[in-house]
Backbone as a ProteinNet text record, in pm:
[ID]
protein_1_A
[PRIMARY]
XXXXXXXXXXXXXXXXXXXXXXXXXXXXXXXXXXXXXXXXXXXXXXXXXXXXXXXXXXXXXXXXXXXXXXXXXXXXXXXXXXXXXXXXXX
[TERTIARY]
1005	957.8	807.1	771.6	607.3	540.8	454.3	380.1	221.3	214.4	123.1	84.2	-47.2	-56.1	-136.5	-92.8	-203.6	-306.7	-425.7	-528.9	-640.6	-694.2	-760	-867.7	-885.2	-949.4	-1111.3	-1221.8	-1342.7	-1431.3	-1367.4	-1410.7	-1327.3	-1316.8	-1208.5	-1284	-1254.6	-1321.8	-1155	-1155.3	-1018.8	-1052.7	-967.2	-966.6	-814.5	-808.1	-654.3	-666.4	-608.6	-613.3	-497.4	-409.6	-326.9	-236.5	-189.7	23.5	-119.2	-189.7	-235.8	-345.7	-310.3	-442.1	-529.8	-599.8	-702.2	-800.7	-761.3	-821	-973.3	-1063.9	-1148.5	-1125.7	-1187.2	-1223.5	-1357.2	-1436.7	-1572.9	-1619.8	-1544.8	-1556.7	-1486.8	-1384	-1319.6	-1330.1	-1420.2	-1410.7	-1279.7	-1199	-1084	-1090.6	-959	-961.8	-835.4	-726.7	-587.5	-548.2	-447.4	-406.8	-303.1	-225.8	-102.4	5.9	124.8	212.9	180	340.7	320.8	367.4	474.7	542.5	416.7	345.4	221.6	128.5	74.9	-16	13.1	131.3	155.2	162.5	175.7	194	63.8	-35.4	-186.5	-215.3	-211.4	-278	-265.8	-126	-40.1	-120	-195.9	-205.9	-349	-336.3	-470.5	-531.4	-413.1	-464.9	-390.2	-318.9	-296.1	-146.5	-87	96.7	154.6	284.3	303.2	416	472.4	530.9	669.3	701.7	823.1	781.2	696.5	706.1	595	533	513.1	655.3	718.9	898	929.9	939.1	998.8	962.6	815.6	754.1	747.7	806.1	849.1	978.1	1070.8	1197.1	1198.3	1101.3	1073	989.9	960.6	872.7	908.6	1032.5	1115.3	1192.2	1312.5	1468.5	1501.5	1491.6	1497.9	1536.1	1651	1716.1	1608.3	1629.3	1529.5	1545.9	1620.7	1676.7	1557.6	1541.7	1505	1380.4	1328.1	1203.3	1101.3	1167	1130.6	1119.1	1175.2	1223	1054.8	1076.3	966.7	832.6	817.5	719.8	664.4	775.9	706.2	670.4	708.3	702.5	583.1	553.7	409.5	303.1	309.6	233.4	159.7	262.5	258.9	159.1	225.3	110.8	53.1	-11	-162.1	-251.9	-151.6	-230.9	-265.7	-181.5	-180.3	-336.2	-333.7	-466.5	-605.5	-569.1	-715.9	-722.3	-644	-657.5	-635.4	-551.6	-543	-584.6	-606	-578.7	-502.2	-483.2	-346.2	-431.9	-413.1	-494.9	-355.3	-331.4	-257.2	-257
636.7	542.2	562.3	547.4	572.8	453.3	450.2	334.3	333.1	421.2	424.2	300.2	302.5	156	225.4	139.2	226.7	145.5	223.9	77.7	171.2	90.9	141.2	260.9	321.8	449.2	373.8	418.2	329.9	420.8	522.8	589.9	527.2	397	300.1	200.5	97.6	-13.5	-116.8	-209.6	-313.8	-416.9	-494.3	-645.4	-668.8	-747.3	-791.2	-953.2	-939.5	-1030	-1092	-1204.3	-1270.4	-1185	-1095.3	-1001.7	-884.7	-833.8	-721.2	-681.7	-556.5	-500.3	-385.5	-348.1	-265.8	-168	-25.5	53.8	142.8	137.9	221.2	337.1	427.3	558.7	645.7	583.7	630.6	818.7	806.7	1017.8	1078.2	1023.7	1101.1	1012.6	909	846.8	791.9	764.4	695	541.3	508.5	323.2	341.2	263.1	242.5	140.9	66.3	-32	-59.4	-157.9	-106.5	-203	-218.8	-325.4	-429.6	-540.8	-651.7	-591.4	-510.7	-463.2	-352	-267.7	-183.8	-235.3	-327.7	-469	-512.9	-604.1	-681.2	-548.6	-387.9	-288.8	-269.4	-281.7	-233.8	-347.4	-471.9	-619.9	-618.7	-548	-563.8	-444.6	-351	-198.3	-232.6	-311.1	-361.2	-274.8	-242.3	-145.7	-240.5	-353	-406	-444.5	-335.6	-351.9	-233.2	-179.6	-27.7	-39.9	33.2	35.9	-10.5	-52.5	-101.1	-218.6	-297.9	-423.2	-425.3	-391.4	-418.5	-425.1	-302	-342.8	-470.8	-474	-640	-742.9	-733.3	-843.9	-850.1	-711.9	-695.2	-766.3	-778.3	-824.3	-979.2	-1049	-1176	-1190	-1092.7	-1124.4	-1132.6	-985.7	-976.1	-926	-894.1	-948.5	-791.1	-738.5	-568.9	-601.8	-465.6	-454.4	-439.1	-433.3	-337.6	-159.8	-135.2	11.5	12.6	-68.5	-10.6	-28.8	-127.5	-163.9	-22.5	9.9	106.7	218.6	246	343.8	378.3	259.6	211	226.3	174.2	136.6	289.2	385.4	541.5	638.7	587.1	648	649.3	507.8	444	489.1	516.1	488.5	634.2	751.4	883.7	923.2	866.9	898.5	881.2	743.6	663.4	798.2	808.1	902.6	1059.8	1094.2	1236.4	1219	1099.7	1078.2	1051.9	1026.2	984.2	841.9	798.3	614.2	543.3	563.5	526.7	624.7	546.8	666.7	600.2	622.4	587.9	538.4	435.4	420.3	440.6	414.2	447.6	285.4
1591.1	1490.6	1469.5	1367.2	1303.2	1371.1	1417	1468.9	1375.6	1325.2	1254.7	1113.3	1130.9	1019.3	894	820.2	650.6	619.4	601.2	591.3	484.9	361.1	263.6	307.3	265.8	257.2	236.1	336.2	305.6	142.5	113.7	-16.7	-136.5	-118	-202.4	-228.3	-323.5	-390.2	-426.5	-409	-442	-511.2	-558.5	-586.6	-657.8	-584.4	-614.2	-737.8	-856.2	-954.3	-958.3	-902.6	-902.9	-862.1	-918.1	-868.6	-889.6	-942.6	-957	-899.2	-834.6	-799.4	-865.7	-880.3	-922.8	-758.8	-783	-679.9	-789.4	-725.4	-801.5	-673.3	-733.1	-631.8	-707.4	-667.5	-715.1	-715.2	-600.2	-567.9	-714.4	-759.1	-893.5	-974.5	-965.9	-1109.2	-1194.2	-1080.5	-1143.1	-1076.1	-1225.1	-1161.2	-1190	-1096.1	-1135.4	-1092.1	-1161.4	-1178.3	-1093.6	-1012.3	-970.8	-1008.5	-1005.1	-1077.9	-953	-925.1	-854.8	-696	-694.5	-540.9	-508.2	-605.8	-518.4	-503.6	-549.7	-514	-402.7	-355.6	-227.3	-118.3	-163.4	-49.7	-49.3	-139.6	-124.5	-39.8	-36.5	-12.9	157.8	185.3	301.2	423.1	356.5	417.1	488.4	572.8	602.5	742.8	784.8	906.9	1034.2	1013.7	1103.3	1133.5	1063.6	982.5	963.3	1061.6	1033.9	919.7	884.7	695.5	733.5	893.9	867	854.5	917.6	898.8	796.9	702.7	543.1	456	456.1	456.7	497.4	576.9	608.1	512.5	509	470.6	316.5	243.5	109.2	101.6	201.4	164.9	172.9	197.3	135.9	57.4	19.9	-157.6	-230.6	-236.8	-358.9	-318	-421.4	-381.9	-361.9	-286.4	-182.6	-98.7	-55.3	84.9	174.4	316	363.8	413.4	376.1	371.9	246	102.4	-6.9	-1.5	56	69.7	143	251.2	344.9	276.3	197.1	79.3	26.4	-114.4	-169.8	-118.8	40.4	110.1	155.8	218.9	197.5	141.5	0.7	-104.3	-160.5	-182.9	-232.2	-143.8	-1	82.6	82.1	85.2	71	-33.7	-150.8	-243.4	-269.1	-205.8	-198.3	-104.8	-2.1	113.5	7.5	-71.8	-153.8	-218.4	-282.6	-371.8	-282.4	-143.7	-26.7	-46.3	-85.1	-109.6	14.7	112.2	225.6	323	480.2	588	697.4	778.5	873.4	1051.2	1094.1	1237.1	1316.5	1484.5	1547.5	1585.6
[MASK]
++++++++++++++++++++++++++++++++++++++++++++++++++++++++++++++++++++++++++++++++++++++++++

């Protein structure tokens, strides 16, 4: 099992606006937006929560298995990590 936790990348900028979050990344000059389930996975990635139990804690947010959540939750997480948006503590 991954014990590993995801926690914002300090070459990152956030603010979460009600369901939405907003990531700047100043190194490439991008800003992206994220819907309401990559919001509560950005909000959640604090460094103190490994992606099963952010999973978990998706399946009382919204109406996801947790097979799908987990799904979702590595999917998102991966490609946050592809772009340098997150990094991973032990």
């Amino acid at each position: 099992m991954d014990q590993r936790k995801p926690l914002h990348s300090p070459r990152t900028a956030s603010r979460v606006f009600g369901q939405d979050a907003v990531i700047i990344s100043p190194a490439e000059n991008t800003v992206r937006m994220l819907n309401p389930t990559g919001s509560r996975i950005w909000e959640l990635a604090d460094g103190s929560r490994t992606m099963d139990e952010i999973a978990a804690l998706l399946t009382q947010d919204f109406e996801v298995s947790l097979s799908e959540a987990r799904q979702q939750v590595a999917e998102f997480l991966s490609d946050l990590e592809t772009r340098g948006l997150v990094d991973w503590v032990e």
